[in-house]
N, C-alpha and C positions, 0 to 999 in steps of 0.2 A: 633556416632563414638566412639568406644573404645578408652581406654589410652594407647595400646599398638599400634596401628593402627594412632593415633596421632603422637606418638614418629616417627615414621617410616616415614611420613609423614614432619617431621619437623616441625609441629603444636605444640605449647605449650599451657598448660591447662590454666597455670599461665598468664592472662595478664599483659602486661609491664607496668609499674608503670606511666608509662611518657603519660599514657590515663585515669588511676583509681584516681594521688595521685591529690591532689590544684593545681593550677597550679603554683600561684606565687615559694611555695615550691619547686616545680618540677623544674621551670627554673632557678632559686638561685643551687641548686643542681647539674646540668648540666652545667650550664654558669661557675660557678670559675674555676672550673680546667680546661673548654674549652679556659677560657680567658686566665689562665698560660699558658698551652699549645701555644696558638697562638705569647703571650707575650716573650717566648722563643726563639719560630721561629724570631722575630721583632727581640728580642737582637743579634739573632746571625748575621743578615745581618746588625744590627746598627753597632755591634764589629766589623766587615768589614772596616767601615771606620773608627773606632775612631783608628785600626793599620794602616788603612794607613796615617793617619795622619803625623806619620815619616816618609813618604817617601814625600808627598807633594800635592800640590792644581793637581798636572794634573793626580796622582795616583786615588783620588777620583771622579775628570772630567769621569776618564776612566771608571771606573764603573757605572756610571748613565751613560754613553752612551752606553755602552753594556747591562744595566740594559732595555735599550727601545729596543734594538734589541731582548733580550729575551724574550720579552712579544709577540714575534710575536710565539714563541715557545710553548708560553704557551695556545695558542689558542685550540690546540688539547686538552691537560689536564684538560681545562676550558669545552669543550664538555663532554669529557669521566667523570668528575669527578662532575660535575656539572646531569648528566641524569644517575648515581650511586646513590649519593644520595635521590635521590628519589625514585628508587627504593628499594634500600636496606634501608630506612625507613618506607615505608610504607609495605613491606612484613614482617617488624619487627611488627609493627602494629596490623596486621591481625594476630600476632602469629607463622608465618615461621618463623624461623632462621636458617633451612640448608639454603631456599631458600638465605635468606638473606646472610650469610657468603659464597654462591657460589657466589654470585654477587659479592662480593669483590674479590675471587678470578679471575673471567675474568676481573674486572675491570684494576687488576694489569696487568694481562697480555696483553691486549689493551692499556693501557696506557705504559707501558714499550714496545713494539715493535714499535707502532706508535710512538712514543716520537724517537725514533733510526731512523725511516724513516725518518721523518721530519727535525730533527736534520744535518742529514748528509752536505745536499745543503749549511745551513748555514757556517758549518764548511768550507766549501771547500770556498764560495765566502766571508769573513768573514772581510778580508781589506776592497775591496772597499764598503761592506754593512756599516761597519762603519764611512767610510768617507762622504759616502752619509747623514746618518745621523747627520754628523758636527763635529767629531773627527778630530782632525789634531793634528800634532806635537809630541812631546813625550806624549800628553795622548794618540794618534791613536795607537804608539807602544806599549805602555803599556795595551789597550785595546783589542788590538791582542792576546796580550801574555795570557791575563786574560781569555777573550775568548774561546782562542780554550784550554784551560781546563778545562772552563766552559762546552762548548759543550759536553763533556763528562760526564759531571754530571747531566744533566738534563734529563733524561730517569731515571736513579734513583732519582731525586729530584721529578718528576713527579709520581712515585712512593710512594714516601715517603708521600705524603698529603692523598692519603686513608688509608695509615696503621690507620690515625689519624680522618680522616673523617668518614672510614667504622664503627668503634667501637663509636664514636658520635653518628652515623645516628641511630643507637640500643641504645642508651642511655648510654655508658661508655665513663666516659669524663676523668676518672682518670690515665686510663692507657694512653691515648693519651697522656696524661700533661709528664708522666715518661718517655716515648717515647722522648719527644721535649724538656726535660730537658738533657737528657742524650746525644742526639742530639748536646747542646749547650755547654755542658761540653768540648765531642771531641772536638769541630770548635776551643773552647779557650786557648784550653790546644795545638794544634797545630798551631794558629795562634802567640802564644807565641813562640811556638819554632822557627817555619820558617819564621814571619817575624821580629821579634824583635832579635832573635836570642841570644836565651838565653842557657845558659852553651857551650858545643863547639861547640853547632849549629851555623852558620852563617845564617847571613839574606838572602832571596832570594828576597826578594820585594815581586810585587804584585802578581807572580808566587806561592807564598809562601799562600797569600788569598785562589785564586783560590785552592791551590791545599787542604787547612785545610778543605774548601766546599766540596771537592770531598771524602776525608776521613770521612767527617762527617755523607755525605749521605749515604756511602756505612755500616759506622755504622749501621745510621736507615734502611736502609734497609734488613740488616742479622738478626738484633735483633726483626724488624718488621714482617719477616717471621715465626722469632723462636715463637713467641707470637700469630699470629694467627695457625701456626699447632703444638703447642702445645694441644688445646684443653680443653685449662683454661680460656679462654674466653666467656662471650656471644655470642660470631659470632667467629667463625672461620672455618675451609677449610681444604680439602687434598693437596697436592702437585699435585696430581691427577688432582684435579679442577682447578687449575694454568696452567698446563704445557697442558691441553687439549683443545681446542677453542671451546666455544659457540656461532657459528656466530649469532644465532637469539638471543639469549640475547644483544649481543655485539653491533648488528643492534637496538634493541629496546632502549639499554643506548645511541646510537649516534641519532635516530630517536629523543629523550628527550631532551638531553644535545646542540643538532646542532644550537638553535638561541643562546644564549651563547659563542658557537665557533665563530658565524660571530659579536658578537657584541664585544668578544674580538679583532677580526681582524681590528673592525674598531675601536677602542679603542686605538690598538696599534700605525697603522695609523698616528691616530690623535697626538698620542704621540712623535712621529717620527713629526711632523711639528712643536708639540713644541720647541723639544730638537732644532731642527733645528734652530728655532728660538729665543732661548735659546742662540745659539751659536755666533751667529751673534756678542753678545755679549763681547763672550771672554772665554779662559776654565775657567778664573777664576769663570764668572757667571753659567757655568754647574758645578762646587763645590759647586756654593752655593745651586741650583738647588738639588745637590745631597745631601748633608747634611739637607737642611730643609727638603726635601721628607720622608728621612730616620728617622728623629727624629719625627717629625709627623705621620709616618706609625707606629711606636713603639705604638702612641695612637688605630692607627687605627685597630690593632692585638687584642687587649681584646673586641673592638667592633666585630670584626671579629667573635672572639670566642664566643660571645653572642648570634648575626646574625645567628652562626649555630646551635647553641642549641635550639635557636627560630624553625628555619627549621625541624629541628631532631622534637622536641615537633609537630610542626604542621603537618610535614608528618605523623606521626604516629597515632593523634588523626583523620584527613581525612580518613584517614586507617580505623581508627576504626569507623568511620560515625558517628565523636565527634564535628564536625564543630565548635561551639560556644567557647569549648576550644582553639580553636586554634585563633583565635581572639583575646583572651584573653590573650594570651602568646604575642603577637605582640605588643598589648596595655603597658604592663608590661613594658618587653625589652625596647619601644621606652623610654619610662622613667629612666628605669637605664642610657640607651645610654648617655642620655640626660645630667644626674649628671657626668655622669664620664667625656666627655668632657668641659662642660663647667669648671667642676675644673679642667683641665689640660692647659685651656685658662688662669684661672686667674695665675698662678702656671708661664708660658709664660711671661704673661705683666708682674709680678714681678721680673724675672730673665733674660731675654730672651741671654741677653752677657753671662752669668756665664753659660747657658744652650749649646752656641754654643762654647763655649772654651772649650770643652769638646772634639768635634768634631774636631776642626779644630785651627791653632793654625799661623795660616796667616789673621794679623790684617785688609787686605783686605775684607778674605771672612767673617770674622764675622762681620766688620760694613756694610759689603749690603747684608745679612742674616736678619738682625731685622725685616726689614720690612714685606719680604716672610713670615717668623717664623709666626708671630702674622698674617698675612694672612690666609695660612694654618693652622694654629691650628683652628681660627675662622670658616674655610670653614669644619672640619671636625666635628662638630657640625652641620652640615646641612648635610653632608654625609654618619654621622650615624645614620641620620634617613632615609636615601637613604638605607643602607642596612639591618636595620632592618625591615622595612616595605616591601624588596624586597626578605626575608626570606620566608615569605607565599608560594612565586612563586615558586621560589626555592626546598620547601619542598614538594609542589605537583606536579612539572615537568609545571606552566604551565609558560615557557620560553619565548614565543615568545614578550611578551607583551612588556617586558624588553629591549628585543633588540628594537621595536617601540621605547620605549622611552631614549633608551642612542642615538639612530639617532638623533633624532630631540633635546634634550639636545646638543650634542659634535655636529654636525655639519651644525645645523643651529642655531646658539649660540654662543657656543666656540671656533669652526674653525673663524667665519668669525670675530669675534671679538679680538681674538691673533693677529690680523695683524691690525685692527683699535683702540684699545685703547692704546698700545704702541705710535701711531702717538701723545698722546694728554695725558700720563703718563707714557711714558717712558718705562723700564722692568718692571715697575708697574702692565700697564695693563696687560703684562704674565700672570699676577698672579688672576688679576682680571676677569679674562677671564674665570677660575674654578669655582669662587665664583659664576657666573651668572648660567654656568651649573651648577652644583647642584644645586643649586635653583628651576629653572626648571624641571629637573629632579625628586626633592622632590615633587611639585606640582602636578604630572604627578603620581606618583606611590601612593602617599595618597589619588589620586584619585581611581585607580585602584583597591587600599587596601579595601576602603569601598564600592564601585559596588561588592566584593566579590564573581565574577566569579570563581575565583581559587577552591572555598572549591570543587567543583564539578567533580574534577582535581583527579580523581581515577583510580592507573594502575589496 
């Protein structure tokens, strides 16, 4: 094959570094700015509640209850974005990169029309969705309010995760990071104005959250466009490739990414019986609910960001018929994972009040916070090796296994144990009741990991 005939092609001569360089180098390389990146995303939904804070325990109620309602939203974006990446990794792989950068561009446009479809019904039945799930009172009003601005945001928020995954799954981790820093700038430079209400702005409340989300997204998503058709990128697209549909690509990322959609559904679900159960308690305990989730997900965002670097690396070495590599990256990751949470556990048991006063500033939710806190932090040290190990799968599409095992983890486990160990520890065992799923869950997929069916996992 010629090099002119290649070009044309979207065949590059050069292989991608992320199959030729060491690998420990290659993931240290990839993982930082993947981890800022995701660490940005975490701050900006942490900022969320450290300004609602001013307004009050059933301001931040109201967004962990709408927080579980949206995860049912996010089941589509979890298919479509989840059966992307693996494609547009491993065509990066093999040396395509039109291939690859046209993949991002259907990707966008499947994920922003179906995110609009989906969205709608919520919008419309959106009270009593929330009531059902356990909102009452002034958090149910305020969860309304927050919501149906919400609703509009999430076909671009669903958006906004390939700008930053597409250019990962290819190996650039640095533009993603400038992407979700800039991202996080907007959210706090408008959460300043419209909830704190600073200079002659007035405060609006929790109207005021939702709506710095919606500005912020539509940020990332103009400047996300601007950047991939630009043509300064590794991967990037026409407008052309956007605004024209590829059903048979678009069939083959949802054919990929579809156990993922049902294991989010049942994820969600299960989520939804928490909160419920959660609630039984009082809004006060869905603050506290929402506060520990959120300051513990801040850890879970640089694991996240690791996770996919891992994936990116192993897609692309599978690609290249590098198998041994890509094990090797999995090994690694599981050991950074490892260092970084457990110092965020000890960091925890020495702080844990001066950690939640930050958050919340009602002496209730912070003395029945400790407990969850030091829970959670603990359980995500067994969860970041749940997604690091579940990165292999990830990176070569092979999905289905995954949904096997968060079934039998969440709801022969987790379900049946939320309603039995509360009988005999109180909202304790809520809490307790994670710690056993992942467990299990980790059991389950470190098995999987070394049977090493995945490497085989070639589109």
């Amino acid at each position: 094959m010629n090099l002119n005939r290649s070009k044309n092609l979207g065949i590059d001569i050069k292989k991608p570094e992320l199959i030729v360089k060491p690998i420990l180098p290659a993931l240290l390389k990839l993982s930082w700015p993947a981890m800022l990146a995701m660490l940005f995303q975490s701050l900006t939904s942490l900022t969320d509640v450290f300004f609602l804070k001013s307004i009050g325990t059933d301001a931040q109620a109201a967004i962990g209850i709408f927080a579980v309602l949206q995860m049912y939203l996010q089941f589509f974006n979890s298919i479509v974005g989840n059966g992307s990446i693996c494609v547009i990794s491993q065509h990066y792989g093999k040396g395509n990169s039109k291939s690859a950068g046209y993949a991002v561009a259907q990707t966008l446009l499947l994920k922003l029309v179906g995110s609009i479809v989906f969205t709608i019904p919520i919008l419309i039945f959106l009270k009593p969705l929330l009531s059902l799930i356990g909102a009452e009172g002034s958090a149910l009003d305020m969860a309304v309010i927050y919501g149906s601005i919400m609703c509009f945001v999430i076909p671009f928020q669903n958006t906004g995760y390939t700008f930053n995954t597409g250019l990962r799954a290819a190996g650039d981790a640095i533009t993603p990071m400038y992407l979700m820093m800039g991202r996080l700038i907007v959210n706090l430079t408008m959460n300043a104005i419209l909830v704190l209400g600073i200079g002659p702005f007035k405060s609006i409340g929790i109207a005021g959250v939702a709506i710095s989300s919606a500005i912020s997204q539509l940020y990332l998503f103009i400047v996300g466009m601007y950047v991939y058709t630009s043509k300064k990128t590794i991967l990037s697209f026409s407008l052309k490739d956007f605004v024209k549909p590829n059903f048979h690509l678009m069939k083959r990322i949802l054919q990929i990414g579809s156990p993922t959609g049902l294991k989010q559904v049942l994820v969600s679900i299960a989520n939804s019986l928490v909160m419920k159960q959660i609630s039984f308690f009082g809004m006060a305990s869905v603050a506290t609910f929402t506060v520990v989730s959120r300051i513990t997900g801040f850890i879970n965002m640089p694991i996240a960001g690791l996770s996919f670097a891992t994936s990116t690396i192993v897609g692309q070495n599978v690609g290249a018929e590098k198998p041994s590599r890509a094990v090797k990256a999995a090994k690694y990751a599981s050991l950074i994972a490892l260092g970084i949470t457990v110092a965020f556990l000890i960091v925890t048991v020495l702080m844990p009040t001066e950690i939640l006063s930050i958050f919340s500033k009602d002496p209730v939710v912070i003395a029945s916070s400790v407990i969850p806190l030091l829970i959670f932090t603990f359980n995500q040290i067994i969860a970041s090796q749940n997604m690091i190990y579940n990165a292999p799968l990830l990176g070569t599409g092979y999905l289905k296994v995954g949904l096997y095992i968060t079934t039998i983890s969440t709801w022969f486990f987790q379900i049946p144990l939320l309603y039995l160990l509360p009988l005999y520890c109180g909202m304790n065992g809520i809490w307790y009741s994670f710690t056993v799923a992942f467990i299990v869950n980790l059991i389950m997929i470190v098995y999987v990991f070394k049977k090493r069916r995945w490497v085989q996992r070639v589109i």
